[in-house]
N, C-alpha and C positions, 0 to 999 in steps of 0.2 A: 376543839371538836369540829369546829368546821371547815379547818381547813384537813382535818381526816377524809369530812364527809367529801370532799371539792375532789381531794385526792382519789378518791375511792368512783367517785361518777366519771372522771376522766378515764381510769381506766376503764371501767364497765364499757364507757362509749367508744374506747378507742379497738376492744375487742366486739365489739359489733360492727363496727365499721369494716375490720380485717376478716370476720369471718362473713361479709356480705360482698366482699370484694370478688368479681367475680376470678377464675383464675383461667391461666392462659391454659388449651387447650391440646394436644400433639393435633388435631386435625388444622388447628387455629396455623400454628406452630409451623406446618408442612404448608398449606398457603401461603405465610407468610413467605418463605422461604423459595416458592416456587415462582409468587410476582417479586422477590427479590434476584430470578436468573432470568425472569424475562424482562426485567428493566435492563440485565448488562446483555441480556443479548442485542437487545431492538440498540442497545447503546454500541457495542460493537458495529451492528450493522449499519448505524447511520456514518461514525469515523470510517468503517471500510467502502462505502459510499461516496464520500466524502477524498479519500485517497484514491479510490478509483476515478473520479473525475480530474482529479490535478494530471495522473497518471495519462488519462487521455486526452486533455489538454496538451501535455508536451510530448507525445508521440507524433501529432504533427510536425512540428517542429524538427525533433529528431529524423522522420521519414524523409523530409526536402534536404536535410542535414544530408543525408545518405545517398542521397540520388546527386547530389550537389558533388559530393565526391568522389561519387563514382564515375561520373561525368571528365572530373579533372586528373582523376588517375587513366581514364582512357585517352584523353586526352595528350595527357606525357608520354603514354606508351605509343603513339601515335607518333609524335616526336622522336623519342628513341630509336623506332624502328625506321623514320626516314635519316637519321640520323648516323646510325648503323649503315644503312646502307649507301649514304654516301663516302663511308668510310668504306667501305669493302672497296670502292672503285679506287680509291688511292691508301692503301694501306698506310704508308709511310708518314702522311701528312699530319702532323701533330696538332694543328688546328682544329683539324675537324674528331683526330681522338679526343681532343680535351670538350670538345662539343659534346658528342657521343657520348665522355665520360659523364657529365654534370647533366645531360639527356637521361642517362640511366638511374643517376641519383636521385632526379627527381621523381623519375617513377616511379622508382621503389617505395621513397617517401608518401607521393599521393595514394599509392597501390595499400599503403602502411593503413594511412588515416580511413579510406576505404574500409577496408576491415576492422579497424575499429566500429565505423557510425554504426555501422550494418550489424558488429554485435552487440551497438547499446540499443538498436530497434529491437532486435532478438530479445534482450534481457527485460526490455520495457513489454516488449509484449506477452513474455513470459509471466511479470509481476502481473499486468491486466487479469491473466488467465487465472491464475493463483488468486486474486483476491475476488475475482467474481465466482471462483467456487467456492471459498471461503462465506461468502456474500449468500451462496445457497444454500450450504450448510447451515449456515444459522439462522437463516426463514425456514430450514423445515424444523428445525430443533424449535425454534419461537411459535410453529403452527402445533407441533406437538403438545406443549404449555396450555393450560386453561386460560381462558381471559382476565385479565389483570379488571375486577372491577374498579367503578369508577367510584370517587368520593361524593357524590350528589346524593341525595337522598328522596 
């Protein structure tokens, strides 16, 4: 009999308990939901932040990179062209063609590298630009958002 009666009050108490429970709400629901996209926004924003700085850190680098070789491809072509032209005054002289020749290779070469640095500044600055509008994008979408209260009371 008493342990009917033991059985019998556990339940009683464990359906009061459930119907005092408060329940979760759709407005509750949509909050929730809405400080759960401004957390990955401000989280996005701070990583694209974050890659934007490494990104302009080594733009300098890149930039000296590119004036560096532009410098040494005018340089060859400078060579070349007095190179050529000492070749025009003695056609035949195969010294000064094999000069000429390896004059011209190499500018071609620095002239090559040149164009490279120049389109990794291009592309480097390209990604800058992309991810600092990415970067605005998501401050106005994060300013659009209700504020994420805080847990203090």
């Amino acid at each position: 009999m008493k342990i009917k009666w033991m059985i019998t009050t556990v339940f009683i108490l464990s359906l009061a308990a459930s119907a005092t429970a408060q329940p979760v709400t759709k407005d509750s629901i949509a909050t929730l939901n809405q400080q759960k996209e401004a957390l990955k926004l401000s989280k996005d924003i701070n990583e694209n932040n974050l890659e934007l700085a490494k990104l302009e850190n080594i733009v300098e680098k890149k930039t000296q990179n590119q004036q560096n070789t532009a410098q040494d491809a005018q340089e060859a072509a400078d060579k070349n062209g007095d190179a050529a032209n000492k070749l025009t005054g003695d056609a035949q002289d195969k010294k000064l063609a094999n000069k000429a020749s390896k004059t011209a290779k190499t500018a071609k070469t620095d002239a090559k590298k040149a164009r490279k640095a120049s389109e990794e500044v291009d592309k480097l600055h390209k990604e800058i630009e992309s991810l600092k509008e990415k970067i605005a994008e998501d401050k106005v979408k994060l300013s659009a958002l209700p504020p994420i209260p805080t847990g203090g009371n």
